[in-house]
C-alpha positions, 0 to 999 in steps of 0.5 A: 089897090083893090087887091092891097085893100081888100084882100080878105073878101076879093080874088080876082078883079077886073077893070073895064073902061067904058067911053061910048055915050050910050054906054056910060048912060045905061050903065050909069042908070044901074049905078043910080039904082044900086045907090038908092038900094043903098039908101032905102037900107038906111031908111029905118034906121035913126042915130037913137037905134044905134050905140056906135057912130064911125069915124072917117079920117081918109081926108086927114091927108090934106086936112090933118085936124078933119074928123068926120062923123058918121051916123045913121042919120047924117052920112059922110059929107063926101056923099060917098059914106054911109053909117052902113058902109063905114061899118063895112069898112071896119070890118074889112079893114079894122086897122083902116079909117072908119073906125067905132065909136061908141056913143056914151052917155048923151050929153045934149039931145039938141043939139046931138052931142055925146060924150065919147064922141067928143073925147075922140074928136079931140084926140084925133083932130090933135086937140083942136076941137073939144067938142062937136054937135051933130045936128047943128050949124051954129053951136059947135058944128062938125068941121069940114074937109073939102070933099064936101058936096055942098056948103050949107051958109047963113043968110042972116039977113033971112034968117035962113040958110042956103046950099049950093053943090060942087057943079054951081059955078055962079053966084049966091045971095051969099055973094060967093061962089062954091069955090070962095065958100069952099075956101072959108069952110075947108082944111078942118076947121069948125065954122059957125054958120058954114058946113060942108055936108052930102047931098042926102044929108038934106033929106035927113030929119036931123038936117040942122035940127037944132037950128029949126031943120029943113025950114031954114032952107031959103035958096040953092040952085035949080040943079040941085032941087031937080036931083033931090026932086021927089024925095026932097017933096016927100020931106017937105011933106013931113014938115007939114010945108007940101009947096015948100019946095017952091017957097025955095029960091034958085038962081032963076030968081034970086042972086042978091040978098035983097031979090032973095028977101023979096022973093021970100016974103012974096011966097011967106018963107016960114023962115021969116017968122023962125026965131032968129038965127043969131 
């Protein structure tokens, strides 16, 4: 596959299995590195800098009416696409499923909506969606596949939102699981109120601008806190909010809506005092 795939760029290949904890540790070690390489490459780059978003349509498989948007500020809700890497992709493989798309005349800077990309959502997700806004959950949201590696949810009765990861298998203040969110969120529809996203997409300064940003966030799991850890301190830094990330709920304090309202009006959530959601 490999070969079939890449064989303007690739000679030889080879494949070597590793099954020895203190392997997979060391070489899991190098991996993480060259990811964050990949990263800090993006780091300078904003969605105004460039003309050109990609496409991804690897997910149309299973979720035929799926388009995914991949800007310089918002990767592939996989985790596994950059802007950088969907440009590569094109160049490998023209004809593949990252394809370009050239911006056009900017239709709403609110809400992060052009006017070519939304002509090619609707011709490639068979007419069912008009239009899309790239950095908003209420208005029009990018639709998900369900490779996603986290849901982001409204939790209206805190104004606020909440994210959970793939590996979260208990319950949220939503009253789901990651696997009944999942459900509703998936196969390639838009959903106000509900998005699958990466990770890092969290770290972005467009995270959800629209809908007042990072702020919003009001509970996610223990985990994924520890794994953003110091990047996530550094944006709340930016956002003039230093301790915000133990204004954040986790599972340790918070299952219900009403231990999360409780906890969020002890430690003066400023989501609490947002304009209102809905």
């Amino acid at each position: 596959m490999l070969h079939q795939e890449y064989q303007a760029i690739i000679d030889k290949v080879q494949v070597k299995l590793y099954t020895r904890q203190e392997d997979v540790a060391r070489l899991l070690t190098s991996a993480q590195e060259a990811y964050h390489y990949r990263d800090e490459r993006l780091q300078g780059m904003t969605d105004e800098s460039v003309d050109t978003f990609y496409s991804c349509l690897l997910c149309q498989s299973f979720a035929p009416n799926h388009i995914c948007i991949v800007t310089p500020e918002r990767l592939g809700l996989c985790g596994a696409y950059s802007w950088l890497d969907a440009k590569a992709a094109f160049e490998i493989t023209p004809s593949g499923p990252n394809q370009p798309i050239a911006k056009g005349q900017l239709l709403d800077a609110r809400l992060g909506q052009w006017d070519n990309v939304n002509t090619f959502v609707q011709q490639k997700s068979n007419q069912t969606i008009s239009a899309v806004s790239m950095y908003s959950l209420m208005e029009g949201p990018q639709s998900s596949c369900g490779c996603f590696e986290c849901i982001v949810a409204i939790v209206p009765e805190a104004n606020g939102v909440m994210l959970v990861h793939r590996d979260y298998v208990g319950m949220t203040p939503s009253g789901m699981s990651f696997t009944t969110l999942a459900g509703s969120v998936g196969g390639g529809v838009q959903t106000p109120g509900f998005l699958g996203v990466g990770k890092l997409y969290l770290l972005s300064k467009k995270f959800i601008l629209a809908d007042g940003g990072l702020k919003r966030v009001v509970w996610m799991p223990k985990e994924l806190k520890e794994l953003l850890g110091e990047r996530l301190k550094a944006r709340s830094i930016e956002i003039g909010e230093p301790d915000f990330l133990l204004k954040i709920a986790d599972e340790s304090v918070a299952t219900s809506s009403q231990e999360l309202l409780d906890f969020l009006n002890k430690v003066k959530h400023p989501a609490l005092n947002m304009e209102p959601l809905i």
